[in-house]
C-alpha positions, 0 to 999 in steps of 0.5 A: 453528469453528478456521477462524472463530478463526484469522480472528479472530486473522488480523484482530486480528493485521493491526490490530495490524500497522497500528499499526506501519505507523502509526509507519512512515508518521509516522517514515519520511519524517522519517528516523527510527528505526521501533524507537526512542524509544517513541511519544508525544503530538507536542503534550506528548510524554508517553508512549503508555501500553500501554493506549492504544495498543490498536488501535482500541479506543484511540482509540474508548475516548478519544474520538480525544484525547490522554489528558493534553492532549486533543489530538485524534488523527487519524481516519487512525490507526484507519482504518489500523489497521482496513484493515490488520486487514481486508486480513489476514482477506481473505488468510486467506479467500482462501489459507488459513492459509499462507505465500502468504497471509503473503507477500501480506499483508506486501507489502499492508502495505508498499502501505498504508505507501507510500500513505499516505506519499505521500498526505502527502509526494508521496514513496515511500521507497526503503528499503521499494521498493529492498528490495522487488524482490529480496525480492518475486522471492525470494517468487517461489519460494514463490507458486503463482501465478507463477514467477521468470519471471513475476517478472523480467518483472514487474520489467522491463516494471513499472519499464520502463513508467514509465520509459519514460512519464517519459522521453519526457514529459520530452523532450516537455515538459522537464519531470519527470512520473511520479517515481523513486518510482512507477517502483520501486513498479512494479517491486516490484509486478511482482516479486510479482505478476508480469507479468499483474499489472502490466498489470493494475495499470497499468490500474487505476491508470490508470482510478481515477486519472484518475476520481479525478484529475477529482473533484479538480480539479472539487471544487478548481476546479484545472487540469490541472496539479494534480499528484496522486500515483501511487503510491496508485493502483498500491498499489490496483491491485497490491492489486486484482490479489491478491484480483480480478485472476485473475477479473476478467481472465477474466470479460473476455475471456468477455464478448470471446468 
């Protein structure tokens, strides 16, 4: 019975992360303080009151509009909200209530916030990656999973590979491919998952992408020259990684055997 509570908490207390990751996916890009002023209404600029700011419960309570202008609210809010609450119940399913299921839960909460943000602006920002390395191979110390070796190798062979991917593109075509961004994503990656995990990742980035990539240029009727961002697509991997990887990796090379 504690452990269904603490899961409850643990999903409650993810929604109510993914609400600040709503203000850090708006505000980042703009350059604007995540702290200050309050969050209000971009259409009235009226204030959001406390009670209508209630995970989900908000924008179910008020029909997804504005409670003084009526301006419809995006869906996109809720669904953070619910991802975030649910990535936090899975990691206290899969590790417990422990600071390896902590560590992993913020770095998905930084995964969303990149996602969505590139989602909209085709930018990753450098104040969530940059940060990210050293602060995902000081984690390094206290995962069970990997060591500071595996660290330092995921950082080099995450960032290595993509910036080896642009700079030959870029001598082949003159022209910029694979972004800044996602080549610091990947470092990031590898600093908490490790090495394993980023050859992982870069196949299931790789793989979704490429589907993905087709579907909208099919849907769209686009060219190959439609440019989608990456970084969602390693988010998803990195992610995949956590909760799969391990199993999926050795559910594989049984099937070789």
């Amino acid at each position: 019975m504690p452990n269904v509570f603490i899961g409850i908490f643990s999903f409650i207390f993810g929604m109510c992360v993914g609400s600040f990751l709503n203000v850090c996916i708006f505000r980042l890009p703009a350059s604007k303080s995540i702290v200050h002023p309050r969050s209000s209404c971009p259409r009235c600029a009226e204030l959001i009151r406390f009670y209508d700011n209630i995970p989900v419960l908000s924008y179910l309570l008020l029909r997804g509009r504005c409670r003084y202008c009526q301006t419809s609210i995006s869906l996109r809010y809720p669904l953070v909200e619910l991802l975030t609450g649910l990535f936090a119940l899975m990691a206290f399913l899969k590790f417990g209530f422990s600071l390896e299921a902590v560590i992993y839960f913020i770095f998905i909460a930084a995964l969303l916030t990149v996602t969505f943000i590139d989602i909209d602006h085709q930018i990753i920002p450098d104040v969530i990656t940059l940060p990210g390395i050293p602060i995902g191979f000081g984690a390094s110390f206290a995962l069970p999973a990997i060591n500071y070796t595996d660290s330092l190798l995921g950082i080099i062979i995450g960032g290595g590979s993509l910036f080896l991917v642009a700079w030959v593109y870029n001598v082949l075509t003159k022209k910029e491919g694979m972004g800044g961004g996602d080549i610091k994503l990947l470092a990031m990656i590898g600093a908490v998952i490790g090495w394993k995990g980023v050859l992982f990742t870069i196949f299931v980035a790789s793989a979704v992408g490429t589907v993905s990539g087709l579907l909208v240029m099919l849907q769209a009727r686009k060219t190959m020259k439609l440019a989608i961002p990456f970084g969602p697509f390693l988010a998803i991997g990195g992610i995949a990684y956590i909760f799969f990887g391990p199993e999926l990796v050795a559910w594989y090379f049984n099937l070789l055997n």
